[in-house]
Wavefront OBJ file of the C-alpha trace (Angstrom):
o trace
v -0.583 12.620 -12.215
v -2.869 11.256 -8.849
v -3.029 7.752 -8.628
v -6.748 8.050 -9.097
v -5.938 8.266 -13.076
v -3.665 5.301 -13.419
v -5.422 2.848 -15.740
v -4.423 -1.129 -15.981
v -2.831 -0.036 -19.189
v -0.704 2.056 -18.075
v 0.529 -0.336 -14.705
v 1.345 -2.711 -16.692
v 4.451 -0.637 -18.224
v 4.986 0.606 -14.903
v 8.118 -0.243 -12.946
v 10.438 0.446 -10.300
v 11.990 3.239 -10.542
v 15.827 2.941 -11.388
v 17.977 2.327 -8.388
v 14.660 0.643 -6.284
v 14.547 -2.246 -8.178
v 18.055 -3.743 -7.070
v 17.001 -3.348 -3.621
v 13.011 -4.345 -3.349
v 11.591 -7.539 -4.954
v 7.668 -7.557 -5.516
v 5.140 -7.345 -8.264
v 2.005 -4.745 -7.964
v -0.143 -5.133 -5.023
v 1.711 -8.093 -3.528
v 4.080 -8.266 -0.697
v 7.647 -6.528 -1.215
v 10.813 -8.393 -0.368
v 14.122 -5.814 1.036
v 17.932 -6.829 0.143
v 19.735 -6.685 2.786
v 23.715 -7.250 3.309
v 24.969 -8.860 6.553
v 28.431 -9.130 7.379
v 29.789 -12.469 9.237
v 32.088 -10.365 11.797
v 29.296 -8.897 13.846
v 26.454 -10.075 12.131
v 25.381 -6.115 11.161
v 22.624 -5.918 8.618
v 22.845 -2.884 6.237
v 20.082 -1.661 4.117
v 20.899 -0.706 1.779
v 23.048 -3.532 1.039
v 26.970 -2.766 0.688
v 29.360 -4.994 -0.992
v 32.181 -4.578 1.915
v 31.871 -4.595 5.776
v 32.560 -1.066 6.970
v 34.176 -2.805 9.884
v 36.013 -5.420 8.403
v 36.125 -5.156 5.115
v 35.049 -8.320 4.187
v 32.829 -9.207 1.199
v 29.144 -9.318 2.608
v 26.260 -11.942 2.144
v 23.265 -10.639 0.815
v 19.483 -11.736 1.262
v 16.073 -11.335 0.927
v 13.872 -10.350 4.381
v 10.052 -9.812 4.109
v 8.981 -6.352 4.538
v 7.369 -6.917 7.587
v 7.255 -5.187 10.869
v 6.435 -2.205 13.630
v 6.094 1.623 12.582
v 9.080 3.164 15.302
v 8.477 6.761 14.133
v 6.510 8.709 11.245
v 5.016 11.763 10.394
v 2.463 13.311 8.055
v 3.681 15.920 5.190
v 0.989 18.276 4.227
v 3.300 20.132 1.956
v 3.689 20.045 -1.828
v 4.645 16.403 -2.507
v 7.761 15.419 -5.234
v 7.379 12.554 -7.800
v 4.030 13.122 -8.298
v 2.563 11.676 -4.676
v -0.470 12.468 -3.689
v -1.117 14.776 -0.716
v -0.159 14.264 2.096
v 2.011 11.440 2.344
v 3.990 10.038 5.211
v 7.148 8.906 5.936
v 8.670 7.075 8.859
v 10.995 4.568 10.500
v 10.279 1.003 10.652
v 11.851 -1.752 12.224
v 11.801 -5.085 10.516
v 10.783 -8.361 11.842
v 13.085 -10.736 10.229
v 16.213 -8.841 10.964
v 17.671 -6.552 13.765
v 17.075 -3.951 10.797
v 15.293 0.227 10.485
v 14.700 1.223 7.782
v 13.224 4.666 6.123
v 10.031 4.444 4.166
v 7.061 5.529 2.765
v 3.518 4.907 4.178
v 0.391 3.646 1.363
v -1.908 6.451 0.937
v -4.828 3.946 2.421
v -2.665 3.847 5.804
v -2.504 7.659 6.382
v -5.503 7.551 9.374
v -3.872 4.559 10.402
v -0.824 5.362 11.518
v 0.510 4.765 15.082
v 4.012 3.902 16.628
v 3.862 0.156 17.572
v 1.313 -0.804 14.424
v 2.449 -3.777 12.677
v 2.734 -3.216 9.010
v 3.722 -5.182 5.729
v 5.662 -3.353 2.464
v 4.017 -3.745 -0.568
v 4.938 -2.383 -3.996
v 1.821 -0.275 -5.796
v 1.157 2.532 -8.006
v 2.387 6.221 -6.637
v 3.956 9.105 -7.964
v 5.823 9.075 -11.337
v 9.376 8.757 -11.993
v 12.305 11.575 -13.517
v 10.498 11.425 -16.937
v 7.358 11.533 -15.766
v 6.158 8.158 -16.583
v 3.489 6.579 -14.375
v 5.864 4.247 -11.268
v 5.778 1.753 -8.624
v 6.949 2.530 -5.536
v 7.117 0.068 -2.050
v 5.046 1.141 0.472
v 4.280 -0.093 3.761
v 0.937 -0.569 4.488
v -0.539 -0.959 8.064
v -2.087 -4.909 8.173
v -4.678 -6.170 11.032
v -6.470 -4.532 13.603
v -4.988 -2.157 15.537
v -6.177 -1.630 18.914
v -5.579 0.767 21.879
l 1 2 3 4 5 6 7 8 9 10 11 12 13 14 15 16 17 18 19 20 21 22 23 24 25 26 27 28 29 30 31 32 33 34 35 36 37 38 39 40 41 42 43 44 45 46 47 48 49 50 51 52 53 54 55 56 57 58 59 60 61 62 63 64 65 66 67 68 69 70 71 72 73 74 75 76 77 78 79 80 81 82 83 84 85 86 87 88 89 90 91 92 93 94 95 96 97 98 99 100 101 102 103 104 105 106 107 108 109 110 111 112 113 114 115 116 117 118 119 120 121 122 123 124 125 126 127 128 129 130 131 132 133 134 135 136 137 138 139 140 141 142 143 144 145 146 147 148 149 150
């Protein structure tokens, strides 16, 4: 199912899929929030979170970061695309503002010709793709934000 055909109907019985929604916080179109785990011993972040340092083994604090930060790597898949994504997609590397922290995404349809190493982007959760049954999902995205020059 393309995005194209989603109807307000339908979004609003849309969710995370399972597994996402411990780990991103955010509501349709809005800004998405990450968990994160940080351990007190070297003050490592880990996304996703873990219950135990790997190091220590000490119980880990978890938090919220915002989304927010620089595209370090990504590329453009022209292939067949699973879960229902539209074509092409990309995927990349991004390192986080808040935290010493890169994680693995995917890239909003909108962003596609706007992609660049350096741009400054913000994760957001939207409509893309369906889930295992088929169903109509949200999905975080990052999205590249502002002007980008050069």
């Amino acid at each position: 199912m393309s995005d194209a055909v989603l109807t307000d109907a339908v979004l609003t019985d849309a969710v995370l899929p399972q597994g996402l929604a411990s780990v991103f916080v955010g509501k349709p179109d809005e800004g998405c929030r990450i968990a994160v785990a940080k351990c007190d011993c070297d003050q490592e972040h880990f996304f996703p979170p873990r219950s135990y340092c790997p190091r220590c083994l000490e119980p880990m604090a978890r938090k919220t970061v915002s989304g927010e930060g620089r595209i370090y790597a990504f590329t453009i898949v022209r292939r067949r695309a699973p879960f229902g994504l539209g074509e092409p997609y990309a995927i990349g590397y991004v390192d986080l503002a808040e935290v010493p922290l890169r994680v693995f995404g995917l890239f909003a349809p909108g962003s596609l010709t706007r992609l660049k190493v350096g741009a400054q982007v913000g994760l957001k959760v939207m409509p893309l793709g369906v889930d295992g049954e088929g169903k109509p999902c949200l999905r975080p995205a990052y999205e590249v934000v502002g002007e980008q020059h050069g």
